[in-house]
N, C-alpha and C positions, 0 to 999 in steps of 0.2 A: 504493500500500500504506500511505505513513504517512499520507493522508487518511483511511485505513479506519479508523486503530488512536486517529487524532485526534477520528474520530466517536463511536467506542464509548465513550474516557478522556472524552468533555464528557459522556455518558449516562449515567443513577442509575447506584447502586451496586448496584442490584438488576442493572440488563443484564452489568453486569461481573461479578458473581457467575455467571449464567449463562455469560456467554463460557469463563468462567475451568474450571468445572465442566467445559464442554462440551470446552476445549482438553486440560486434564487427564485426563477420562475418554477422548479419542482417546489420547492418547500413553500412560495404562496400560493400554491394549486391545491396542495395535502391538506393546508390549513381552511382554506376555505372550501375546500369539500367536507369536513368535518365539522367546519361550522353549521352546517343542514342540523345536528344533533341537538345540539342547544336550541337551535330555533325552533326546533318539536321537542323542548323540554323533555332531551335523552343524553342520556351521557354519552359521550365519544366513546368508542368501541376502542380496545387496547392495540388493535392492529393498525386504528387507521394513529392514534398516538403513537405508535413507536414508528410509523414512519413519514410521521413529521419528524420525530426528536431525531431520527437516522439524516433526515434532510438538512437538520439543524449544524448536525455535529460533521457534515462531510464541508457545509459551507465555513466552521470553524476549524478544519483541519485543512481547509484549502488555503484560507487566509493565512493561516499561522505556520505551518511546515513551509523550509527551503530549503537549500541545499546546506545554508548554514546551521537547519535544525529547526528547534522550537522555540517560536518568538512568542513569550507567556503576555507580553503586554499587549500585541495582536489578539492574542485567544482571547482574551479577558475584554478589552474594547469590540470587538467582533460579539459575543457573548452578551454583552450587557446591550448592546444596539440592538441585535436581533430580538431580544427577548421583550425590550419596551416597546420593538415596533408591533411586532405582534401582539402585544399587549391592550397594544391602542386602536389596532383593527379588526381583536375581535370582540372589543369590547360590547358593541350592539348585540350585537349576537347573546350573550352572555346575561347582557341586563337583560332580556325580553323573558329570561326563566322568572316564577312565580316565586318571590321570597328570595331573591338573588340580593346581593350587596349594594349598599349603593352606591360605593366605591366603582362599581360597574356603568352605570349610569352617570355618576361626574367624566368617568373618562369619556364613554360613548358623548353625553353632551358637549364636551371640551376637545375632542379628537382633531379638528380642526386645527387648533391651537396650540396642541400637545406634538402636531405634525412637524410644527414649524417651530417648535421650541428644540425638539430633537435635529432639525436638520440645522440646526444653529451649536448643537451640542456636537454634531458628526463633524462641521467644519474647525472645529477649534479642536476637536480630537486629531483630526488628520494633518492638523498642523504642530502636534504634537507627537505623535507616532509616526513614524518614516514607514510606510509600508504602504507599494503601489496598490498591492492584493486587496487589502482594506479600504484605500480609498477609492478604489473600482466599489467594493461591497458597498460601501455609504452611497455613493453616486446614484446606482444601479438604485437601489430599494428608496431613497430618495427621491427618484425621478418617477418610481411608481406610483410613489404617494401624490407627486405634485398633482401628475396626471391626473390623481382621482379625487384629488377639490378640485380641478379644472373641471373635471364632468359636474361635479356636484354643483357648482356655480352657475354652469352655464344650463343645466337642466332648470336648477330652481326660476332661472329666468323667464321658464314656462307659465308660472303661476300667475294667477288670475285674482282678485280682490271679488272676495262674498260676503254678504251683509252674514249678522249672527241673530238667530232667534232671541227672544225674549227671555225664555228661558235659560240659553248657554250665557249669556249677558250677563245674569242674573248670579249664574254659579263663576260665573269668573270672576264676576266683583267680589264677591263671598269670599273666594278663595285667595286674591287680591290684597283683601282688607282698605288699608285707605290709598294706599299708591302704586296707582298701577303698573306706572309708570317702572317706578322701582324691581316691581314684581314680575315683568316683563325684561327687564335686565339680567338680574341674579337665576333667571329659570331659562334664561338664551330662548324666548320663545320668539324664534323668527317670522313665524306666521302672523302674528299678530299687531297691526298697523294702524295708529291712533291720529287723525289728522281733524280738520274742522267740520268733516261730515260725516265723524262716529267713530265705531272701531268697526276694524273690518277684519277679515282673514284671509290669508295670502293661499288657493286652494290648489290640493295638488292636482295633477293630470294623468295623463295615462305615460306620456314620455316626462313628468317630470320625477322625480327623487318620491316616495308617499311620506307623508305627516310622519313624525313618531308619535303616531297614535298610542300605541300602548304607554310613554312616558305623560300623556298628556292625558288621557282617559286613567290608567291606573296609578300615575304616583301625585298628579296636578290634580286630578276630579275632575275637569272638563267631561262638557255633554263633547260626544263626538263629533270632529269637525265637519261643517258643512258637504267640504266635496266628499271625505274620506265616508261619510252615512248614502251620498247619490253614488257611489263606485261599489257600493256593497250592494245596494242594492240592485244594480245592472247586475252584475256577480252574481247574487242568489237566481236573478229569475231564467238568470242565463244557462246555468249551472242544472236548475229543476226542469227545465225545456229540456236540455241535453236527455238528461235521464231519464226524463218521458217518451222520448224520441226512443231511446233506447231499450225502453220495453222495461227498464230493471224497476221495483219497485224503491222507493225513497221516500223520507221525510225530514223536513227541517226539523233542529233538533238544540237541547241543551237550549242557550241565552237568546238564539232565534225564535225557537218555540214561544218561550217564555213571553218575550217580547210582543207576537202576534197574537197570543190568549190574552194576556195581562193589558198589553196596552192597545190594545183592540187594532191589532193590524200594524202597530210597528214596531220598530227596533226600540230598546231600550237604549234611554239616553246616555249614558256609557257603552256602549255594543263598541269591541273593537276587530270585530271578527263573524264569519255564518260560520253556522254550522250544519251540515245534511247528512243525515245517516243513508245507509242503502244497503239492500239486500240480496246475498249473492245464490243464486241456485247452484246445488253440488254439479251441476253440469257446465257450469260457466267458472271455466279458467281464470285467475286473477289477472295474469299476463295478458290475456286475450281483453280482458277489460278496461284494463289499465292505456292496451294501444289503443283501443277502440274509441274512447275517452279522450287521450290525449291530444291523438291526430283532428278528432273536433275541438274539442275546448283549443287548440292551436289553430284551428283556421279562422275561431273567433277573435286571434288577437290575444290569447292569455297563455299563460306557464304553469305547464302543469310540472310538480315535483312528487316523488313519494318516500315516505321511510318508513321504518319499521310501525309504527301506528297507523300511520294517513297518508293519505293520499291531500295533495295539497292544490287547489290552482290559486291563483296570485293574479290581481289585474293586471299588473303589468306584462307588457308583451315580450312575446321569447327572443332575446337576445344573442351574440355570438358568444361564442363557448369558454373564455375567462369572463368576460363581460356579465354573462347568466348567472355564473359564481360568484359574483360581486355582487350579488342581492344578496347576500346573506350577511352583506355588512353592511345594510340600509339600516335604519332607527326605528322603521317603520316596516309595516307590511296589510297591504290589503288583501286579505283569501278568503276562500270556502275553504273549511276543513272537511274532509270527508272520509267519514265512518265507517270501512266495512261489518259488514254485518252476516250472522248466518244461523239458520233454523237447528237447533241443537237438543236433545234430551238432556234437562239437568233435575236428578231430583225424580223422575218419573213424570215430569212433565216439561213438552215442548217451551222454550223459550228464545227470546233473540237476541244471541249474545254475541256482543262486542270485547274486543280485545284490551280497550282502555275504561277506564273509571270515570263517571259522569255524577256530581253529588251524593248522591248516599243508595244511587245505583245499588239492588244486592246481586253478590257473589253468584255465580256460577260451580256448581259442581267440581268443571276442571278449573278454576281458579281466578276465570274470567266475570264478567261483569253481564246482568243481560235482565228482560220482563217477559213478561207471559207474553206468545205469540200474537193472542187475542187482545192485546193490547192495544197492537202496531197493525196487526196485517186482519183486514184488507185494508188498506192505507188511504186517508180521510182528503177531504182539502178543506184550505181556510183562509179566507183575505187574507193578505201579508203585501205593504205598499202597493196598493193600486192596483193587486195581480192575484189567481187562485191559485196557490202553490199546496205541495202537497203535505199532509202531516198524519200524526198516527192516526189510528183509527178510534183511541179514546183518547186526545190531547188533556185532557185535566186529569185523569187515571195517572197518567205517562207521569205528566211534573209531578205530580202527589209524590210517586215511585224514587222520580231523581231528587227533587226538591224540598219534601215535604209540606209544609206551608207554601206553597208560590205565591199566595195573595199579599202577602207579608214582602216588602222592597227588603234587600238581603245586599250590599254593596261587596258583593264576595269578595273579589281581586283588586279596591278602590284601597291606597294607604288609608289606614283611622283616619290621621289627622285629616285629611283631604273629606271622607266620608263623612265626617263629622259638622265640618264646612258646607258642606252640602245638601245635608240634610232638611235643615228649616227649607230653604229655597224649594226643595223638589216639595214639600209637604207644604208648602203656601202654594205651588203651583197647583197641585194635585187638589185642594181646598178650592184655589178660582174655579179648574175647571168644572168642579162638582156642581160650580152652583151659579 
């Protein structure tokens, strides 16, 4: 091995560029396929981590072996750059998990910042350390970050000014308190723009960058933003078409459900996400459904992703192949999550059980999650925004089952402090419109 690293260090600067390129662009390929896991709130599987770390430690053995040996101040400034940049871009990812840190979320919010603090820390390294190998490393991974606030810049340039309901107005002052101004600084909420004709929000699109919805619905308490509640719902009814079309049976599900019984046909005002379950017959192959699926949901314009739980589509449309990867360092994410589902004996009697946990959902037999068949199939419809989409066949049965009280407002995944904030406002609203 150190014959190999002693061949390339005697070779131009040009092969080492290459190497260097070619080691760097492995190891932010590894990591941002691994980041899919955390964004479905799964841990990284140990194979796809040990060969990032194997990516890590070939880029720190490339940098540091020459012919003269082992340059430990190389390994150590190599080492400690890799590790923070990485750090700072997968922080998004990271923070989106439910009870993550919020040291997670300062970085992802600050990432921007944190980009360019570091590449101010590589140039005064490299004038420090005499080592071409290294300051190819900082250049190379430097110039990828630049890259990618140039996209992020120049996408958000997309965005569009929309007025804010009554209600989101209402819960952002709350949450606010007296300055908003202030509160709009110290929370880097970019979307939000105060001038002498109100406050507005800066909304996302289809090509531009999506909200960090989840930072702003679950750790701010905001109602969900204007565009990111109209892109879900194109989403769901898109999504319930497809599956109609395709014969399978489905039903919205979980905070969707909830949302179309509770509040009579729409999403709840925190919704950062659909949900659809669907049901697979022992005769129809996953793979068979998954293409069958994809290749439509992709000529509509959307991404579809799967991991070991869900199947995922995403509004945004499918990109080229780092590019696609690089949605899993967005802040944000607008999808359908979608449920397989399958007719199982558990107990001595039929039920439809799913692989993941939904509120207080009971256990399955083999260890999974699932309700009496009779519950769900033959599968119901019920207004949901402006459209008949499809849901179980006893919808209040169903939430009783996952929710127990659903008539009861339940701020699950909303931080206290923020929910607590919120509260009088949703229960004064809730009181106007009673009456």
């Amino acid at each position: 091995m150190n014959s190999l690293f002693e061949l390339l260090s005697a070779g131009p600067i040009a092969l080492n560029i290459l190497v260097i390129i070619f080691l760097y662009s492995a190891a932010y390929t590894c990591f941002l396929t691994a980041l899919r896991h955390p964004r479905n709130w799964d841990a990284i599987p140990v194979q796809e981590k040990m060969l990032f770390i194997l990516s890590l430690i070939l880029i720190i053995m490339f940098c540091s072996v020459s012919a003269a040996g082992l340059d430990y101040l190389t390994m150590i400034s190599s080492t400690v750059f890799l590790v923070f940049s990485f750090f700072i871009i997968g922080a998004p990812a990271f923070a989106l998990n439910h009870g993550a840190p919020k040291q997670w979320e300062f970085v992802a919010r600050h990432a921007d910042r944190l980009v360019l603090g570091l590449l101010s820390t590589a140039v005064l390294t490299a004038c420090w350390v005499s080592s071409i190998k290294l300051n190819l490393l900082f250049s190379v991974a430097m110039l990828n970050e630049l890259v990618w606030l140039l996209r992020m810049y120049r996408t958000n340039q997309l965005k569009k000014k929309l007025p804010l309901d009554n209600n989101s107005l209402a819960v952002l002052h709350a949450q606010a308190g007296n300055n908003l101004d202030d509160f709009i600084k110290k929370n880097r909420i970019k979307e939000l723009k105060i001038d002498h004709k109100g406050t507005h929000w800066l909304g996302c699109s289809r090509h531009s960058l999506p909200c960090p919805i989840n930072y702003y619905v679950n750790i701010l308490g905001f109602n969900t933003p204007p565009c990111c509640r109209q892109h879900m719902k194109k989403l769901c009814h898109d999504i319930d078409q497809l599956l109609t079309d395709m014969e399978v049976p489905h039903w919205i599900d979980g905070g969707t459900l909830l949302g179309a019984v509770r509040e009579k046909g729409n999403f709840l005002a925190w919704e950062d996400d659909v949900d659809i379950s669907y049901m697979l017959e022992d005769s129809i192959e996953w793979d068979t459904f998954v293409s069958e699926l994809t290749l439509k949901a992709t000529r509509q314009g959307y991404t579809v992703r799967t991991s070991s739980k869900y199947m995922c589509v995403y509004y945004n449309p499918t990109t080229r192949w780092l590019y696609g990867l690089e949605q899993y360092r967005y802040r944000g994410e607008i999808r359908v999550d979608l449920i397989g589902n399958r007719v199982v004996k558990s107990y001595d009697r039929k039920v439809m059980e799913r692989p993941t946990y939904k509120g207080i959902m009971p256990k399955t037999e083999s260890g999974r999650y699932g309700v009496p068949v009779n519950m769900i199939l033959p599968t119901g419809k019920i207004e949901f925004l402006g459209k008949t989409v499809s849901c179980p066949r006893n919808s209040d049965g169903y939430l009783r089952t996952v929710y127990g009280d659903y008539t009861r407002v339940d701020y699950t995944y909303i931080d206290n402090k923020a929910a607590d904030s919120r509260k009088k406002v949703d229960e004064a609203d809730e009181k106007n419109q009673r009456y």
